[in-house]
C-alpha positions in Angstrom: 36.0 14.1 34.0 33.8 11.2 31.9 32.0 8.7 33.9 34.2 5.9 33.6 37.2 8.2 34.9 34.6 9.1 38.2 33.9 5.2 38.1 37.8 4.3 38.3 38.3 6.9 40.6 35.7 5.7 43.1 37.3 2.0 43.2 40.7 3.7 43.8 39.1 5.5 47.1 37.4 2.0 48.3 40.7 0.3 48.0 42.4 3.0 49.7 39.9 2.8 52.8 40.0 -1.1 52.6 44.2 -0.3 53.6 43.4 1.5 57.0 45.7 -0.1 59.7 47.6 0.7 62.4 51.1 -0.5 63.3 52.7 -3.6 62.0 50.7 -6.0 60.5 51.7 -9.3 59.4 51.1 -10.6 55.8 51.3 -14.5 53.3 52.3 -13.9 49.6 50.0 -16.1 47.7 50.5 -16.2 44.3 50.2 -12.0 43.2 48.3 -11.6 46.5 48.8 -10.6 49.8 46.6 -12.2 52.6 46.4 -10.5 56.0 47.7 -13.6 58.0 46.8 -11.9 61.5 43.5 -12.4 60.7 43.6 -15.2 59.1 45.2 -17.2 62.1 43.1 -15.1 64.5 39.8 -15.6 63.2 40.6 -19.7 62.7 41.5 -19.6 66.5 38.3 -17.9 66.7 36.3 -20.2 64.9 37.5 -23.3 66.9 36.9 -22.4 70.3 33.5 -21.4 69.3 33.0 -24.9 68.0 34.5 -26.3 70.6 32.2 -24.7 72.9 29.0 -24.9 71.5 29.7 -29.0 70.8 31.1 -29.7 74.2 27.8 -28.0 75.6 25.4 -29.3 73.4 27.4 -32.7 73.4 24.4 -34.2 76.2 21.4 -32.2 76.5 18.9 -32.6 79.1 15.4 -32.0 79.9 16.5 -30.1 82.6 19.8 -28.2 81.9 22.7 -27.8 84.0 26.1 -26.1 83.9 27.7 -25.2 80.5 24.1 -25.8 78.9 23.0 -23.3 81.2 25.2 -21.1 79.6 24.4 -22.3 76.2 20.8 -21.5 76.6 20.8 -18.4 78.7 23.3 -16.6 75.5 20.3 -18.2 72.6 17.7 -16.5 74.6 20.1 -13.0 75.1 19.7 -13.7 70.7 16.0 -15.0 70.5 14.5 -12.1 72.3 15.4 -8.9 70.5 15.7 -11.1 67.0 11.6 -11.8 68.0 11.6 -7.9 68.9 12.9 -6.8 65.9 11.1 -9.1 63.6 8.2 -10.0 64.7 6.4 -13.3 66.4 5.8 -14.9 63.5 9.0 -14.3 61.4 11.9 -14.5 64.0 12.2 -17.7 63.8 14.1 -18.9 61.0 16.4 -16.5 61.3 17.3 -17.4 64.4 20.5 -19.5 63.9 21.7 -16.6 61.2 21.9 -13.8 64.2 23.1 -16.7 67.0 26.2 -17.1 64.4 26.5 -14.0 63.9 26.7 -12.6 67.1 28.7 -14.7 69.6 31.6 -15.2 66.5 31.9 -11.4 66.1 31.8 -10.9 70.3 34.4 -14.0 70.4 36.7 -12.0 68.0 36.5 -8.6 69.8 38.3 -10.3 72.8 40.8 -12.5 70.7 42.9 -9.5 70.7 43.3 -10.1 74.5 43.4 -13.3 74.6 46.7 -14.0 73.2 49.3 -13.1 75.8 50.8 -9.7 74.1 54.5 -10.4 73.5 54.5 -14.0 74.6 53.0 -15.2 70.8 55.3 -13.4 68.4 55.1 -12.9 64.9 57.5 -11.5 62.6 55.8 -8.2 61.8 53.4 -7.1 64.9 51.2 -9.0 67.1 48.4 -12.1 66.7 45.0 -8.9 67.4 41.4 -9.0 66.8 40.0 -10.4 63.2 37.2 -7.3 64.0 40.1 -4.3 64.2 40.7 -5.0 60.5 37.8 -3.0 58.4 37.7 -5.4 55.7 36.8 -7.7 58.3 33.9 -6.3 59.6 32.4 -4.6 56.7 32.9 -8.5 55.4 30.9 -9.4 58.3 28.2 -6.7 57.1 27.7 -8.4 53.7 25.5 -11.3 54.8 23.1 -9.0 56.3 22.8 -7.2 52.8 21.9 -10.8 50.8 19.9 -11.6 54.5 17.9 -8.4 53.8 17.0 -9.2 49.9 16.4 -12.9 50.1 13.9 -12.1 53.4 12.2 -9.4 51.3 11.9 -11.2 48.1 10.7 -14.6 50.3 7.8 -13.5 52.0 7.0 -10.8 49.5 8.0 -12.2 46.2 8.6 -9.7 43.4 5.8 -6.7 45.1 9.2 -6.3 46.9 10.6 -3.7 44.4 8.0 -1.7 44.5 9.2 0.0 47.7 11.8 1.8 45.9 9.5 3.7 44.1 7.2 5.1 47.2 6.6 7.6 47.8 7.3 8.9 44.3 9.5 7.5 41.5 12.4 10.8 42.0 13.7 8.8 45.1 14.4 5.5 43.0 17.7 6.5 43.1 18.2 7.1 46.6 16.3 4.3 47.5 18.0 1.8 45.7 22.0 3.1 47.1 20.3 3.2 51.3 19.3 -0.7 50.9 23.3 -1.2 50.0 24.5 0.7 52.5 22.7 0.0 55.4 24.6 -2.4 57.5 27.6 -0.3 56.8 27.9 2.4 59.4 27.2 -0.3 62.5 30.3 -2.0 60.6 32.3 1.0 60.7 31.3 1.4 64.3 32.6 -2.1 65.6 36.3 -1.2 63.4 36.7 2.2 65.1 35.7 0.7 68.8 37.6 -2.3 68.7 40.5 -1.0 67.0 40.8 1.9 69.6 40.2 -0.7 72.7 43.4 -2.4 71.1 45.3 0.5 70.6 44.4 1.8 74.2 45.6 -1.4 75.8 48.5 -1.8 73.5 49.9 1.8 75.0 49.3 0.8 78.7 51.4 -2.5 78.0 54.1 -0.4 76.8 54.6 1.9 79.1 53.7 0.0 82.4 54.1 -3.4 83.3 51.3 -6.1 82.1 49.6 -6.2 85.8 48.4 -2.7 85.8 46.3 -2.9 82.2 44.7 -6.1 83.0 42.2 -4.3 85.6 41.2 -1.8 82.3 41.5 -4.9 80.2 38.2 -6.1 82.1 35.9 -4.3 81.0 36.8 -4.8 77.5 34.5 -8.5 78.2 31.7 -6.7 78.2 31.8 -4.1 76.2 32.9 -6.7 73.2 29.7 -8.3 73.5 28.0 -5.0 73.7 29.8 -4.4 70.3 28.6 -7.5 69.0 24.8 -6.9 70.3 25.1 -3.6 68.1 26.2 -5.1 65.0 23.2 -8.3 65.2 20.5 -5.9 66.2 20.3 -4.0 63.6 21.0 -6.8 61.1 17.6 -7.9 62.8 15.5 -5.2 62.5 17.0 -4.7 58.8 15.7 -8.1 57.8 12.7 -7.8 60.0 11.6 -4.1 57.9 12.3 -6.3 54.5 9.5 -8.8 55.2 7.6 -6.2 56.8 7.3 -3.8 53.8 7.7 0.0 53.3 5.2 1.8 55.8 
């Protein structure tokens, strides 16, 4: 087998694993392409009611805050602190507003899932579920940490950045190069399998008992989503946080 046969092949296994679902799942023709609609109109709810509530609490800020910019302020320090923990005093800072989008969005859309009203919103094919169960969503998700984690590097330490991938000896080169790619995959990965089991588990309860006895276990589910999200934004952190640092 010639090179561009193992080449071909490879793309035909990414495209098979970019197909993983389970169950139903609802989808637009556009043109000669099909477009996941669930999370589509999932992730657009998602997206407005974390504008909404970010520009209803910001809306009057005060010197001394109260009520929802209480809440506002206590979830940027939950981001500030490990983003300053994982890259440094004097770094953090810009990159700030890139991990506070990143994580409340992706904790948002672990909980969407519950928070359409199974079998009151129908859909033709399956039910409205969580943008993150989908793994092309979150390995999407895991892209902006890869550019995040060239354009820090190549920022503070211009083209000396490169030279990383040839310490401690040039025989790693390729190694090195592929583990910089593939990096924020596995947390990516991670969120898919958790989220998409959480779903699954609550969509068996449902069906079997009636909607008051899964909401209890559906509880817990709030926190562990945002424990999910924390997982995914750490190590986007410390990933840009070692770029501007430098190979020790």
């Amino acid at each position: 087998m010639n090179s561009e046969q193992l080449s071909i092949h490879g793309i035909d296994n990414l495209y098979q694993v970019s197909g993983v679902e389970v169950g139903q799942h609802l989808y637009w023709q556009v043109g000669n392409f099909q477009v996941h609609a669930q999370v589509l109109v999932t992730s657009r709810v998602v997206i407005a009611i974390s504008l909404g509530l970010s520009t209803a609490a910001t809306r009057d800020l005060q010197t001394i805050p109260t009520g929802s910019q209480n809440f506002i302020e206590y979830i940027l320090e939950s981001i500030r602190d490990p983003t300053r923990t994982q890259m440094g005093e004097e770094g953090y800072r810009p990159w700030v507003a890139f991990i506070g989008t990143m994580f409340p969005s992706i904790s948002v859309s672990n909980r969407s899932g519950a928070l359409f009203p199974r079998r009151v919103i129908q859909s033709p094919h399956g039910e409205l579920a969580a943008p993150t169960n989908d793994i092309n969503t979150t390995v999407a998700l895991a892209l902006p940490t890869s550019v995040a984690y060239f354009h820090a590097g190549l920022n503070k330490r211009g083209l000396s950045y490169f030279g990383k991938y040839i310490q401690p000896t040039p025989v790693l080169l390729p190694i090195n190069i592929p583990e910089d790619f593939t990096k924020p995959s596995p947390p990516s990965f991670r969120l898919f399998g958790n989220i998409l089991a959480d779903e699954l588990v609550v969509a068996v309860l449902v069906s079997l008992v009636p909607l008051i006895v899964p909401v209890p276990m559906m509880l817990p589910g709030s926190f562990t989503s945002a424990i999910q999200a924390l997982i995914l934004a750490t190590p986007a952190a410390a990933y840009i946080g070692e770029s501007m640092e430098g190979h020790h």
